[in-house]
FIDOKOL-611595 format. One line per 4 residues: number of its first residue (from 1); for each residue x, y, z of C-alpha. Coordinates in Angstrom, 1 decimal. Example, Ala and Ser with C-alpha at 12.3 -4.5 7.8 and 13.67 -1.06 7.14 Angstrom:
// residues 2
1) 12.3 -4.5 7.8 ~ 13.7 -1.1 7.1
//
This chain:
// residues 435
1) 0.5 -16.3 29.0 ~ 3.6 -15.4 26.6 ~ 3.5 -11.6 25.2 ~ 4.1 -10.6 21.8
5) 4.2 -7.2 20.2 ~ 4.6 -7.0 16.0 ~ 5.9 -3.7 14.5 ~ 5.2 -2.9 10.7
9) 7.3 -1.3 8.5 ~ 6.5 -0.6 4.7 ~ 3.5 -0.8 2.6 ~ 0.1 -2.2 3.0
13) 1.0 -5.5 1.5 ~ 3.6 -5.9 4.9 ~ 0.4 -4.4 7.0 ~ -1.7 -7.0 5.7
17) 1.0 -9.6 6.6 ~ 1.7 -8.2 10.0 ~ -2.1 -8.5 10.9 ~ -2.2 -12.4 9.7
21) 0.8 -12.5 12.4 ~ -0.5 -11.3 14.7 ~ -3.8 -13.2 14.2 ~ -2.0 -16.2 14.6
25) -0.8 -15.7 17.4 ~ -3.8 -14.7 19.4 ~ -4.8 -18.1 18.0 ~ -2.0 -19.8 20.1
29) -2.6 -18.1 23.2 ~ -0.1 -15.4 23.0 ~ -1.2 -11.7 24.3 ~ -0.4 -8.8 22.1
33) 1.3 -5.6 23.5 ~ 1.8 -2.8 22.4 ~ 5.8 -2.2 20.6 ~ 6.6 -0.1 23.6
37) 5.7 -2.4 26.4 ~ 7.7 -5.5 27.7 ~ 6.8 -8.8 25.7 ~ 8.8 -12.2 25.2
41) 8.4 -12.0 21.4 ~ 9.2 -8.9 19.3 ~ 7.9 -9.2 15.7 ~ 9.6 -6.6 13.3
45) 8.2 -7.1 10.0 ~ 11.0 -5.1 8.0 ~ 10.8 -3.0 4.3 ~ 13.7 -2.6 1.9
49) 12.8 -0.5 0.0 ~ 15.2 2.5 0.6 ~ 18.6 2.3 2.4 ~ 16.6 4.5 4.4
53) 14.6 1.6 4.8 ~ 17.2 -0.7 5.7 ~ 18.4 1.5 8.8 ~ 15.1 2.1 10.1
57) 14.2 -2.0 10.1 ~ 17.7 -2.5 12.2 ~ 17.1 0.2 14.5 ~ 13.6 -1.4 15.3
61) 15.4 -4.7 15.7 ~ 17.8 -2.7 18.2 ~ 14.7 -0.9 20.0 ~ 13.3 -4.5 20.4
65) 16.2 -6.0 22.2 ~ 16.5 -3.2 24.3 ~ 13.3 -3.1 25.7 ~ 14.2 -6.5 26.6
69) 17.0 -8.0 26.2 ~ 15.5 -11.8 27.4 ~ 13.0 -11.1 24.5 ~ 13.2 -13.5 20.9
73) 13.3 -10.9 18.2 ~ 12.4 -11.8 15.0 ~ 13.4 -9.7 12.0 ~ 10.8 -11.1 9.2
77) 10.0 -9.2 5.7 ~ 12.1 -7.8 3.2 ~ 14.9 -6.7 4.6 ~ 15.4 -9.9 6.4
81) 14.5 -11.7 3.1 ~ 17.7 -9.5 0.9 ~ 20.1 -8.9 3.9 ~ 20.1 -12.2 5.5
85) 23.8 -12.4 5.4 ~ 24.3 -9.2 7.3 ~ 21.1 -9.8 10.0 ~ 23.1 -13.3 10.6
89) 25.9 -11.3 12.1 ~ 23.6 -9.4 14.3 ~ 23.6 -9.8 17.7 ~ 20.3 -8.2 18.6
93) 18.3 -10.7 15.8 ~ 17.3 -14.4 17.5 ~ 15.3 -15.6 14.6 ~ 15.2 -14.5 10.8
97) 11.9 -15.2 8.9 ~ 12.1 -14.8 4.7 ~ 9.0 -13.6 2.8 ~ 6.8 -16.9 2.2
101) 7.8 -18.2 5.3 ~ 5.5 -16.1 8.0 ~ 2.6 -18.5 7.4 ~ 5.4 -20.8 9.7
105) 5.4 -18.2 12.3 ~ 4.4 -20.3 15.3 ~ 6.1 -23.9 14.5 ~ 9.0 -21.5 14.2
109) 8.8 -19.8 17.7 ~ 8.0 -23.1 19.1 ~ 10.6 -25.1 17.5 ~ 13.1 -22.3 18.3
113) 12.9 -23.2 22.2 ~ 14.4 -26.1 21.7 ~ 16.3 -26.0 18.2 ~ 17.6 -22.6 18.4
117) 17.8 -22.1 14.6 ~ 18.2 -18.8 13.2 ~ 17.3 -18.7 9.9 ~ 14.4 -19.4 8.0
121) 15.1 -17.9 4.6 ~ 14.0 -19.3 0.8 ~ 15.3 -18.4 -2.5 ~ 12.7 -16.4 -3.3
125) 13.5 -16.2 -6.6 ~ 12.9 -19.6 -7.6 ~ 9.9 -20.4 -6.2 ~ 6.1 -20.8 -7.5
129) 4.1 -20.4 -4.6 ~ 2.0 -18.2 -2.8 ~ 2.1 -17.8 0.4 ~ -1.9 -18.4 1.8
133) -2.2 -15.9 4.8 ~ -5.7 -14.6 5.7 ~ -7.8 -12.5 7.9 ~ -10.5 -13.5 9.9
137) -10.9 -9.5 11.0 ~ -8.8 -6.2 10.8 ~ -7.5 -3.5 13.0 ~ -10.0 -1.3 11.2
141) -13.0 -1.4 11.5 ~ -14.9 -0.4 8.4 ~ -12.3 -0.8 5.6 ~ -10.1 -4.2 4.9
145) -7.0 -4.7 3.8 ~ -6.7 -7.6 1.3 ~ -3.4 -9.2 -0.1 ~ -4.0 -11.2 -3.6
149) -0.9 -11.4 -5.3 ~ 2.6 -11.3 -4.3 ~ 6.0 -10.6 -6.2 ~ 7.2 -8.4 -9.2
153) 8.4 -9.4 -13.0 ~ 8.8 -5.6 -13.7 ~ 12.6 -4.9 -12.6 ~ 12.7 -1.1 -12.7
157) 16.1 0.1 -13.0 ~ 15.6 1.8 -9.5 ~ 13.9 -0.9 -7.6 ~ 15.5 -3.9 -5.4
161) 11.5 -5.6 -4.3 ~ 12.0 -7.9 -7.2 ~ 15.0 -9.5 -5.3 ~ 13.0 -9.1 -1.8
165) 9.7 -10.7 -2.9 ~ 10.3 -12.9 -6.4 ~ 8.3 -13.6 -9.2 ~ 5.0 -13.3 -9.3
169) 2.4 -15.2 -8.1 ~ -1.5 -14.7 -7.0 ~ -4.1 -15.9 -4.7 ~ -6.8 -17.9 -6.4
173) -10.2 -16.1 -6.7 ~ -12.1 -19.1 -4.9 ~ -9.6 -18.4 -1.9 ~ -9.9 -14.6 -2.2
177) -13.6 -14.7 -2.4 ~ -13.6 -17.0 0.9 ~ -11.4 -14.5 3.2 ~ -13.6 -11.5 1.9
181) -17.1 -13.5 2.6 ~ -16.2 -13.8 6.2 ~ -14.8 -10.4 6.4 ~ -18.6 -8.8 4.9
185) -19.8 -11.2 7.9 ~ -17.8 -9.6 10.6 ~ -19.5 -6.3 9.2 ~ -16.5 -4.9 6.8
189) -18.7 -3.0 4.2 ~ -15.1 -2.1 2.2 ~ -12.1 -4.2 0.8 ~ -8.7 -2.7 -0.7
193) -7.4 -5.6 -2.9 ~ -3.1 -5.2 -2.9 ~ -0.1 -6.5 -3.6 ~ 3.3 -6.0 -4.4
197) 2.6 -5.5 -8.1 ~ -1.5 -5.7 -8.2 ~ -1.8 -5.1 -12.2 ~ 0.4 -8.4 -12.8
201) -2.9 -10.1 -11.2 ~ -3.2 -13.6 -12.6 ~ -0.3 -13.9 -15.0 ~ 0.6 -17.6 -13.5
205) -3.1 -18.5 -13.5 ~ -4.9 -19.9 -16.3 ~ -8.5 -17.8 -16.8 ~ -8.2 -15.5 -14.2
209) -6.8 -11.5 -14.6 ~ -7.4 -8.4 -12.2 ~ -10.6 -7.9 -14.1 ~ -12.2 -11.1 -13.4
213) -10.9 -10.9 -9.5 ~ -13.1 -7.4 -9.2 ~ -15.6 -8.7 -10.8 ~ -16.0 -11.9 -8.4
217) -15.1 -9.7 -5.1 ~ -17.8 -7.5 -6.4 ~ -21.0 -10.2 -6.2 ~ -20.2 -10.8 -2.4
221) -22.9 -9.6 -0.6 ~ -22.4 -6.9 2.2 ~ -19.3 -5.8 -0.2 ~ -20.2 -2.2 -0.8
225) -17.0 -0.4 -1.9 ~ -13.8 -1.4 -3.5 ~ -11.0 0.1 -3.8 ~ -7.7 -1.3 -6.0
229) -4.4 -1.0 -4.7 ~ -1.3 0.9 -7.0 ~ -1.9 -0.2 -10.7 ~ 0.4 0.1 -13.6
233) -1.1 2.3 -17.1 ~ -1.5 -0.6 -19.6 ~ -4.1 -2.7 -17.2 ~ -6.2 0.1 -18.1
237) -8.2 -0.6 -21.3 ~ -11.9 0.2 -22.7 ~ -13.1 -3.3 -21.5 ~ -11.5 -2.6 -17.8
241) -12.5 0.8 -17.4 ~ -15.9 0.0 -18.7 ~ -16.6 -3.3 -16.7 ~ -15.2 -1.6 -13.5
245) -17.6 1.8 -14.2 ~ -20.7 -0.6 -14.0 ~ -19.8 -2.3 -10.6 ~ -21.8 -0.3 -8.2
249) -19.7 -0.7 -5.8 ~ -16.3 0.0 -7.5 ~ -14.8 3.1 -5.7 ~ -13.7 6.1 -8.6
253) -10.5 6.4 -6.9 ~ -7.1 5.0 -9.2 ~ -3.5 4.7 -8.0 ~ -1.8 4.9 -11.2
257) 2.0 4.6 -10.9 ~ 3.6 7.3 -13.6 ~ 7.3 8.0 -11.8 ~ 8.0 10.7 -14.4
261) 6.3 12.5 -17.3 ~ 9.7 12.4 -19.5 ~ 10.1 9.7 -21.9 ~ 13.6 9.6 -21.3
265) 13.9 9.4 -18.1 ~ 10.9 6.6 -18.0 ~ 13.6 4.5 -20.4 ~ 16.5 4.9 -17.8
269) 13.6 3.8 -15.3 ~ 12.8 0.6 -17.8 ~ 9.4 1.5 -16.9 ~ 7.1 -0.2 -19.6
273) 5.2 2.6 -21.1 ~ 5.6 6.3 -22.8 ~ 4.3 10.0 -21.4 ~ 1.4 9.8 -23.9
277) 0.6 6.1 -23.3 ~ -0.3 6.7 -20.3 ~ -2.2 10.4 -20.2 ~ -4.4 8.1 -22.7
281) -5.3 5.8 -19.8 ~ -6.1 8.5 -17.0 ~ -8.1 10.0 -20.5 ~ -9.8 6.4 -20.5
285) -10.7 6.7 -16.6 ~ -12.0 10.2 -17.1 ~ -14.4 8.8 -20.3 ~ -16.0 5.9 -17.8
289) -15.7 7.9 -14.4 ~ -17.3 11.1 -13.3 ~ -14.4 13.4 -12.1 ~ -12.4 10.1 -10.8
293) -9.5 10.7 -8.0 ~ -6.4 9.5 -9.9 ~ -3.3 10.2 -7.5 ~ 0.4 8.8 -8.4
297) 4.0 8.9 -7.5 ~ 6.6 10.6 -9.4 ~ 10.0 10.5 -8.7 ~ 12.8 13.5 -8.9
301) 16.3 13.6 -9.1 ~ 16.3 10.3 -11.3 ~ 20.1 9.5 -12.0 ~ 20.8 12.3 -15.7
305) 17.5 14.0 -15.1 ~ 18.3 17.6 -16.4 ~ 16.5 20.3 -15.8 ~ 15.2 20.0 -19.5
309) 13.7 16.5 -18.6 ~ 12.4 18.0 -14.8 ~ 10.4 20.5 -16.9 ~ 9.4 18.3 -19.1
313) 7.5 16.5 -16.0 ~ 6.3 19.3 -14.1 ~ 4.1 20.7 -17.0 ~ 3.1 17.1 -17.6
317) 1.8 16.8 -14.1 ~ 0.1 19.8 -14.6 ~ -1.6 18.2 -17.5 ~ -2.8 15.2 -16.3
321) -4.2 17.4 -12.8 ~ -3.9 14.4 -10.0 ~ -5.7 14.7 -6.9 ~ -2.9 13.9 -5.4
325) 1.0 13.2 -5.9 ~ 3.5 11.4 -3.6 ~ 6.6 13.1 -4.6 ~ 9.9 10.9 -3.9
329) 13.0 11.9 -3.9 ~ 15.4 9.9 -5.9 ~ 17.6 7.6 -2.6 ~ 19.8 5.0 -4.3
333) 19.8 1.4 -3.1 ~ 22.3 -0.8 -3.7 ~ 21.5 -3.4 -5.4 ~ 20.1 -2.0 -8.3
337) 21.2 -1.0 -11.7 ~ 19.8 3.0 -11.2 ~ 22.6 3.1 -8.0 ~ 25.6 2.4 -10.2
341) 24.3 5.4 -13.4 ~ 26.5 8.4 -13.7 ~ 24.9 11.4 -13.6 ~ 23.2 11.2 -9.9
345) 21.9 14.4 -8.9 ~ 22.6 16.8 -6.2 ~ 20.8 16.4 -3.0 ~ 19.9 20.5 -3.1
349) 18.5 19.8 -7.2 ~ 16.6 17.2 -5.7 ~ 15.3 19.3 -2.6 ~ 14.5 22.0 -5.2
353) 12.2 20.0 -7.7 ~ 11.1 18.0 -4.6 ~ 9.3 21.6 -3.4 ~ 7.9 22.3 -6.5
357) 6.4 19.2 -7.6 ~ 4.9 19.6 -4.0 ~ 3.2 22.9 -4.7 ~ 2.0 21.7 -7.6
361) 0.3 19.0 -6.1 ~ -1.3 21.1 -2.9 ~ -2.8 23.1 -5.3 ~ -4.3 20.6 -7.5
365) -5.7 18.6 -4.1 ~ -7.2 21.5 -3.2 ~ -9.1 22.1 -6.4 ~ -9.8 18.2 -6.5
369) -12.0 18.7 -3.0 ~ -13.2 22.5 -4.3 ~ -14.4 20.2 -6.6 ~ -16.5 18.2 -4.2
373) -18.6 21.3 -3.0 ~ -22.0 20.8 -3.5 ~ -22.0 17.5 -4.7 ~ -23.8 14.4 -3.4
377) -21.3 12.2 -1.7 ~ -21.3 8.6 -0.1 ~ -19.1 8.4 3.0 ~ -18.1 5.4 4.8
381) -17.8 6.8 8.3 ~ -14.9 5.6 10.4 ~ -14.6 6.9 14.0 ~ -15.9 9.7 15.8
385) -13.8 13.2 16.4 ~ -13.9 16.1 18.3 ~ -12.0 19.3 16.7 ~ -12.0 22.3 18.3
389) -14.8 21.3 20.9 ~ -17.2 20.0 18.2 ~ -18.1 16.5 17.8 ~ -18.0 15.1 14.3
393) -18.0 11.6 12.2 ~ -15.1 11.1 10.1 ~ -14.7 8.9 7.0 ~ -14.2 8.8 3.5
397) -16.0 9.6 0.0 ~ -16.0 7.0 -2.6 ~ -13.3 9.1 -4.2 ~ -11.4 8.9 -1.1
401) -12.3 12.1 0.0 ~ -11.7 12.7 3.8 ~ -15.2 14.3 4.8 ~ -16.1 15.9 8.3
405) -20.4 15.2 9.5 ~ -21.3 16.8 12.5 ~ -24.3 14.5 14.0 ~ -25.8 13.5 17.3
409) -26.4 9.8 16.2 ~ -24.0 7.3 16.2 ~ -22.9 7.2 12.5 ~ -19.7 4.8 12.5
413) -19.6 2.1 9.9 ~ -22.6 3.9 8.2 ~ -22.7 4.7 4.5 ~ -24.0 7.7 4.6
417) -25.4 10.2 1.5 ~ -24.7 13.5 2.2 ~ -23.3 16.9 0.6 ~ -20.4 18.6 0.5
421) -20.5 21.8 1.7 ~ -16.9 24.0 2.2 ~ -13.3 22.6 2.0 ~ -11.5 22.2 6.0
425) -8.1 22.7 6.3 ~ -5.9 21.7 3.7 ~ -7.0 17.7 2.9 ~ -10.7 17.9 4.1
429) -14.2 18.8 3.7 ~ -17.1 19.7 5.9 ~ -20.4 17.8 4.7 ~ -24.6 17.4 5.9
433) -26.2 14.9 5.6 ~ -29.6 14.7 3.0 ~ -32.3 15.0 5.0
//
């Protein structure tokens, strides 16, 4: 039996991908290792991202051929999708798989015995279809991963996934609704819808939008939490936050991409809405949602960000008061229009505003679970834990809440109602159950 270990790098969109992979080939007989152990086919499914990005993808490549150097590698994602060119000239890559092309992963690794052919890359940028992956099963067990949509029309000014993943297209609701039926019958009481750019939902559709997707996923039964990928501000009006509220099983936890809270810099960004445009939609979340988690990503260090326009954004974050921030420093990658600005900032600036954006944020997380103190809370356990000697159930709220129970019975892949009781550590809370 042939041995094959997969290796994921990126976001959960390129998760999702990696596990239909690997899915397909346990279905042709192939046994899956583990990265570090010795297998015939290495599986790197790469992220561009960053340049940071970049060097980590050909370093797993390298690590691959190492291991074994009788071993097919196969570089596959989006850095093998935008730097096909430069992979070609690598000695350590046997086989190069472009985004809407790992469906083909098998007929590839079989034809390649015989064919030898390196590349398997499409223009991505002119094509219309989606690529139909799907999961029978996940590596976790309570909460699934689910890919709907593909591609990006956007083109911020610091952003290269346009050229990696093309245009956008979705996943039919009919063929959605089928992967997550047999997912609630494998026992999955959770779904994450995703995709490269989930709010542009249905655009190349006729009579289906992000909306109507939730609302179908939400009618399959054994479905008893949802949770929405990273959304964009203006897919949140009064009809969408109003239709999602009354969904029982919608999860009041939004990913709201913002990037900055300066109008100017969000222009040099050719992001596609202003400051106030979109303090009104977490305002719109907050009218329909009790207390909702709404986290983001801001960027600092944008190319001409002063310190005027830094400012500007910190006391804008402390506004808005996010349960959580992922705080990026500004990398260039070439490629893109934000790499060639004047005005790049210094790597000490960015280091600086980096630190502060971060304290901002620990301190706003931690009133975000103060908040949950005392309140009745629903937790999907995942696993058992022991800390410190003492056995507890781990999972998470409804608000994505990471919550500590301490129980005899087995409580894993339990919704369980219970109440918050005192913050642990810095990200989580102890809770009892309701007796």
């Amino acid at each position: 039996m042939k041995k094959a270990a997969l290796h994921n790098l990126g976001c959960k969109v390129n998760a999702y991908e990696t596990e239909a992979m690997q899915q397909m080939l346990e279905q042709s007989g192939y046994e899956i290792v583990g990265f570090t152990d010795k297998a015939d086919v290495y599986i790197i499914n790469t992220c561009t991202v960053t340049n940071i990005a970049d060097r980590k993808s050909r370093q797993m490549l390298h690590k691959a051929k190492k291991m074994n150097p009788e071993a097919i590698v196969v570089a596959t994602g989006c850095y093998a999708q935008a730097s096909k060119e430069q992979i070609e000239l690598d000695d350590c890559v046997d086989i190069i798989v472009g985004n809407n092309k790992k469906k083909d992963i098998i007929r590839i690794l079989n034809e390649y015995e015989s064919e030898q052919e390196l590349s398997h890359v499409i223009d991505i940028n002119h094509t219309t279809e989606y690529e139909e992956l799907e999961l029978e099963s996940s590596l976790e067990h309570t909460r699934a991963i689910i890919k709907v949509q593909d591609g990006c029309n956007q083109f911020c000014s610091y952003c290269i996934i346009p050229y990696a993943r093309g245009r956008v297209r979705s996943r039919k609701i009919t063929q959605v609704i089928s992967e997550v039926e047999k997912l609630s019958a494998k026992g999955f009481k959770e779904v994450v819808l995703t995709g490269i750019h989930l709010s542009s939902y249905g655009v190349d559709l006729e009579e289906e939008d992000l909306l109507s997707l939730v609302v179908a996923v939400s009618k399959v039964q054994g479905i008893e939490r949802i949770r929405l990928g990273s959304l964009e501000p203006r897919i949140i009006t009064e009809e969408f936050a109003s239709t999602l509220s009354n969904l029982k099983n919608m999860c009041p936890h939004f990913h709201l991409s913002l990037q900055s809270g300066c109008d100017k810099t969000l222009k040099r960004m050719n992001r596609r809405y202003s400051a106030q445009e979109y303090y009104e939609k977490c305002m719109l979340l907050r009218k329909y949602f009790n207390n909702p988690a709404i986290t983001t990503d801001v960027i600092v260090g944008f190319p001409g960000e002063t310190e005027e326009e830094f400012n500007i954004t910190k006391e804008y974050v402390e506004k808005v008061n996010f349960f959580e921030m992922h705080v990026f420093k500004y990398s260039k990658r070439q490629g893109t229009k934000a790499a060639e600005m004047e005005e790049q900032v210094e790597e000490h600036i960015k280091n600086n505003r980096s630190a502060t954006l971060l304290a901002i944020t620990k301190k706003q997380s931690e009133d975000y679970l103060n908040s949950q103190i005392g309140k009745e809370l629903e937790v999907l356990i995942e696993e058992e834990t022991q800390i410190d000697g003492v056995k507890y159930f781990v999972g998470h709220s409804k608000e994505y809440v990471k919550t500590l129970i301490n129980s005899e019975e087995n409580l894993e892949n339990k919704i369980i109602s219970c109440i918050g009781t005192k913050r642990y550590g810095q990200n989580m809370i102890l809770a009892e159950m309701k007796r």
